[in-house]
C-alpha positions in Angstrom: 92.2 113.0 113.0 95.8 112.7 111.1 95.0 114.7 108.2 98.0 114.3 105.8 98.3 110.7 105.7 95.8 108.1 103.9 96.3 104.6 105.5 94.8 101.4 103.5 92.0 99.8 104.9 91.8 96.5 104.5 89.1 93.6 104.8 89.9 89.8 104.3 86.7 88.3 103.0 86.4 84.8 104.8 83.5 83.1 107.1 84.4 82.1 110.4 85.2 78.6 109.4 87.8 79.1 106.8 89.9 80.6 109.4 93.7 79.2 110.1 92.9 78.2 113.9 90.1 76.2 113.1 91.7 74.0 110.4 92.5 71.2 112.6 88.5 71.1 113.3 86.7 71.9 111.2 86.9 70.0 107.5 87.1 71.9 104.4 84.1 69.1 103.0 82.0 70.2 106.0 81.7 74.3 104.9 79.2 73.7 102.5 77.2 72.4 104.9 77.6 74.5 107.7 75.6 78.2 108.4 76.8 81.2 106.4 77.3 84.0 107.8 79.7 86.2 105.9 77.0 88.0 103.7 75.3 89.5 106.5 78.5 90.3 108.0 80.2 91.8 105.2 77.1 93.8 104.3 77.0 94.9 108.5 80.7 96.0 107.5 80.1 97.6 104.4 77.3 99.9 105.8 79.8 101.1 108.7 82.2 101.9 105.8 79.6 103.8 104.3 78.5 105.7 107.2 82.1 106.8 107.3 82.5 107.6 103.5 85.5 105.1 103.5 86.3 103.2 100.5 88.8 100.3 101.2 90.7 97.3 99.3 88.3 93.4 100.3 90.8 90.3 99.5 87.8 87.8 98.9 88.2 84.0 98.4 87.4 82.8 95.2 85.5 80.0 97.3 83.4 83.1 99.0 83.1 85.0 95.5 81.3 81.2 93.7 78.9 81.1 96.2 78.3 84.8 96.8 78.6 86.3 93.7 75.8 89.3 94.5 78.1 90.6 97.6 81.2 90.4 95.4 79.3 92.8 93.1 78.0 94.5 96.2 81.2 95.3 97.6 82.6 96.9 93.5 79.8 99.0 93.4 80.4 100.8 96.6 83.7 101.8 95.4 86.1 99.2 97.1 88.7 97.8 95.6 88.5 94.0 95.2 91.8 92.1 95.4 92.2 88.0 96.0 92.5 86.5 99.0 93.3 83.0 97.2 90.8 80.6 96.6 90.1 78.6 99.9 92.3 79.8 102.6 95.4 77.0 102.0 98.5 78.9 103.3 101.3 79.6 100.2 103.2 77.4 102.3 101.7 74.4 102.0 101.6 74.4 98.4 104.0 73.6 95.8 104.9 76.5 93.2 102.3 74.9 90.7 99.4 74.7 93.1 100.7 78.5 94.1 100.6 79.6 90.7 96.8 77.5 89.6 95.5 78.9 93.4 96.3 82.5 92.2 95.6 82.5 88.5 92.4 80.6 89.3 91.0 83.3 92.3 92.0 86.2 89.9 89.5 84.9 87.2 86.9 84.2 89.1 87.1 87.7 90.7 87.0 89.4 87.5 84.9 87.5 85.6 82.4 88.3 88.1 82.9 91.8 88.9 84.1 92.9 85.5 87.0 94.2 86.2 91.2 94.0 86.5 92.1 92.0 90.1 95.9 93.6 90.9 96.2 93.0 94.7 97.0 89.9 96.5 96.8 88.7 100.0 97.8 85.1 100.8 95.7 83.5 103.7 97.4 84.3 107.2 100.2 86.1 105.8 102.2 83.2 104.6 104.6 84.5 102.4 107.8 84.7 103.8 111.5 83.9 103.5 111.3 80.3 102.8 108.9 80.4 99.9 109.6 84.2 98.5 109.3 81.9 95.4 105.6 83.3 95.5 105.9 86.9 94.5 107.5 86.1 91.5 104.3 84.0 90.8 102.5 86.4 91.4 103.6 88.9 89.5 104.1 86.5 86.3 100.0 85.7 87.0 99.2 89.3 86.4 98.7 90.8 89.9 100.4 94.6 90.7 101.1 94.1 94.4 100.9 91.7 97.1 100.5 92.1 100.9 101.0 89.0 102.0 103.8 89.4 104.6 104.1 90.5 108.1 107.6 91.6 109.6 106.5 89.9 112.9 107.5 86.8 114.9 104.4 84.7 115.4 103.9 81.0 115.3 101.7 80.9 112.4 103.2 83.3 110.2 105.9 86.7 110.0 109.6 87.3 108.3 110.8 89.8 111.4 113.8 90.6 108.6 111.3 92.1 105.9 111.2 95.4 105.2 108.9 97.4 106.7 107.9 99.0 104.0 106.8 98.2 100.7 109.5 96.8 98.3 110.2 95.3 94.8 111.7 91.2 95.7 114.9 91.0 93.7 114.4 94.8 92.8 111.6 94.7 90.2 108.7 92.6 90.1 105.5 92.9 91.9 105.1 95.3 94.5 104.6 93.6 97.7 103.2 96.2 100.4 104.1 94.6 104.3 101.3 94.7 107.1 102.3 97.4 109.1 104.5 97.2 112.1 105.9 100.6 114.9 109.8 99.6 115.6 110.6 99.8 119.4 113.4 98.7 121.4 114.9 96.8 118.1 111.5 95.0 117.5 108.8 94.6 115.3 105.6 95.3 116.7 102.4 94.6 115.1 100.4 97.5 113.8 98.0 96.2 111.4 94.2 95.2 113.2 93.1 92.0 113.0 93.4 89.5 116.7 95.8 92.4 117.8 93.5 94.9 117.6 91.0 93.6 119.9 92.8 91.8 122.5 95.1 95.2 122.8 93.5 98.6 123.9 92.4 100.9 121.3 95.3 103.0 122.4 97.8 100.8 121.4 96.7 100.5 118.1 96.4 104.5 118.2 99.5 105.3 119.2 101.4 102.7 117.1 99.5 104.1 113.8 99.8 107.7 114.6 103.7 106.4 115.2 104.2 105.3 111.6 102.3 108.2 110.5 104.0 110.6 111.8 107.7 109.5 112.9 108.2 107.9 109.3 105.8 109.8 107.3 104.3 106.9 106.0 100.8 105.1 105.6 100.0 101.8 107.3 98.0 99.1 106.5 94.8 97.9 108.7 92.8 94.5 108.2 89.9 93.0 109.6 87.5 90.3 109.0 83.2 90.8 108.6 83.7 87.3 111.5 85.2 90.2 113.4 81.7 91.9 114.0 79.6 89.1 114.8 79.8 88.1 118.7 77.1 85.2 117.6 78.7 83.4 115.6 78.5 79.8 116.3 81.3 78.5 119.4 83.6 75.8 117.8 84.1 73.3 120.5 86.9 71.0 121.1 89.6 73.9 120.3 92.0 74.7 123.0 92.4 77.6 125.0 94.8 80.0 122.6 92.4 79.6 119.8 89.8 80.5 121.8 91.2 83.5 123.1 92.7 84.7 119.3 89.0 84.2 117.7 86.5 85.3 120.6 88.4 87.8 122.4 86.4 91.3 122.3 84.4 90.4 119.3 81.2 92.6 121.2 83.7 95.5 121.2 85.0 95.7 117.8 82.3 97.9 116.0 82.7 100.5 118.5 86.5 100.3 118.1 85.9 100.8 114.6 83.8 103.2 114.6 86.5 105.2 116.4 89.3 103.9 114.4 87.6 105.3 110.9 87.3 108.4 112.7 91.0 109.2 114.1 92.2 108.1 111.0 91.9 109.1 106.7 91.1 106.1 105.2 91.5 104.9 101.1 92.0 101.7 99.1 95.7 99.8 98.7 95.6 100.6 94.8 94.8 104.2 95.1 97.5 105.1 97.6 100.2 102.2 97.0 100.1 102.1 93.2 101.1 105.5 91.4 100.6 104.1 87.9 
C-alpha cells in the first residue's frame, strides 16, 4: 500500500440508462418506466466501501436523489461526501449558461434539502466542461459550489481538454476550485488515470502503475471514479447499440469487484473535500 498519499475516491451516482452512450436509445421519458437498479447497486458498493473502511465523495443526480431519497441519506450517514452530479445527466455542453446555471442550483437544493447538509463539489455528466464552455465554472462557483471536477485532460470523442492542467487550479486565478480527473504524462501525452471504462478494459496493472506514478513521481493524489452500473454484470443488454458502445459499457463488468477490492487495498483512500479543500 502507498502510505503517504490519500487519493479521492470517487462514485458517479447514475443507473445504467442515464449513461452518455445510451442516449441515442434509450429516451429520457422511458426511465421512469424502465427497471431500477441503482439502489441495489450503490448499496452492493457501499458495503465494499465499508468492508474497506473507505469513505469517499458520490456525485448523485438530483433525478436519482427525488426518487431515492433513502439511499441519498444512506450514503451521508456512512460518512461520504455527497457532491452533484447535475440533475439528469445533460452534458454542460449542450446547455446554454441559463440552463447551466438552473441545472446546478437546482441539483444543489435538492441534495441538501434532503440530506441536510452544504453540497460543495461538482461533477458535470461525462466530464463536459472544457475549453469551449469554461463559462461553467464561473457558474458554478457564483451558485455556491467549492470545487468542481468536471474535466479530464484527455483526448476522447465524447469529452477531454488535453491542454488542462493536470492538476487542480483556480479558472482565471480565483474562483471555484476545479480538481482534474487524474491523468500519468508519458511520451508528451496525457494518459488517463482515473477508473471508470479505462479501468476495466485495461489490466489492473495499468491502473497500478499509473496511480503509484502520480503518487510518487509528482507527489500528488489522484482522483478514481466509478459507477454502482459498474458492479452489476446483469444488468439488462440494450440492443440496437453498435459495437464501441458495447464494448465501453459491458467490457469486464464480472471482473470489476475483484479489481476493486484490490484497488482499495494498494491504495489510502478519503473523500474530495477532505483532501482537496484545506478550508
Amino acid at each position: 500500500m502507498t502510505d503517504a498519499i490519500r487519493n479521492a475516491m470517487t462514485v458517479d451516482v447514475e443507473d445504467y440508462f442515464h449513461v452518455s452512450v445510451f442516449e441515442r436509445h434509450i429516451d429520457r421519458s422511458e426511465w421512469d418506466r424502465l427497471p431500477s437498479r441503482v439502489e441495489r447497486n450503490s448499496d452492493r458498493l457501499l458495503a465494499v466501501l465499508a468492508g474497506h473502511g473507505v469513505r469517499g465523495t458520490f456525485f448523485v443526480l438530483g433525478w436519482i436523489a427525488e426518487r431515492h431519497p433513502a439511499l441519498l441519506r444512506r450514503i451521508a450517514d456512512a460518512g461520504h461526501e455527497v457532491a452533484s452530479h447535475g440533475y439528469s445527466h445533460v452534458r454542460a455542453t449542450e446547455q446554454t449558461p441559463a440552463e447551466f446555471r438552473e441545472d446546478a442550483s437546482r441539483t444543489k437544493r435538492i441534495l441538501e434539502d434532503t440530506i441536510g447538509a452544504r453540497v460543495d463539489g461538482y461533477r458535470a455528466a461525462s466530464f463536459s466542461i472544457g475549453a469551449g464552455n469554461l463559462w461553467a465554472l464561473d457558474v458554478l462557483g457564483e451558485v455556491g459550489y467549492r470545487y468542481s471536477s468536471s474535466i479530464y485532460p484527455v483526448r476522447h470523442d465524447l469529452y477531454g481538454m488535453p491542454d488542462a492542467p493536470r492538476s487542480p487550479f483556480r479558472h482565471n486565478g480565483a474562483g471555484i476550485l476545479e480538481i482534474p480527473l487524474t491523468t500519468v504524462r508519458l511520451l508528451g501525452q496525457n494518459l488517463p488515470s482515473s477508473g471508470g471504462g479505462y479501468f476495466r478494459l485495461l489490466p489492473y496493472r495499468y491502473s497500478q502503475w499509473a496511480l503509484q506514478r502520480v503518487n510518487a513521481a509528482e507527489g500528488r493524489p489522484g482522483v478514481f471514479y466509478c459507477h454502482p452500473w459498474e458492479f452489476d454484470p446483469d444488468q439488462p443488454r440494450q440492443q440496437g447499440i453498435g459495437l464501441r458502445a458495447r464494448l465501453r459499457h459491458y467490457t469486464n463488468l464480472g471482473r470489476m469487484e475483484a479489481r476493486f477490492h484490490r484497488l482499495l487495498t494498494d491504495f489510502r483512500w478519503g473523500r474530495m473535500d477532505e483532501i482537496f479543500l484545506r478550508s
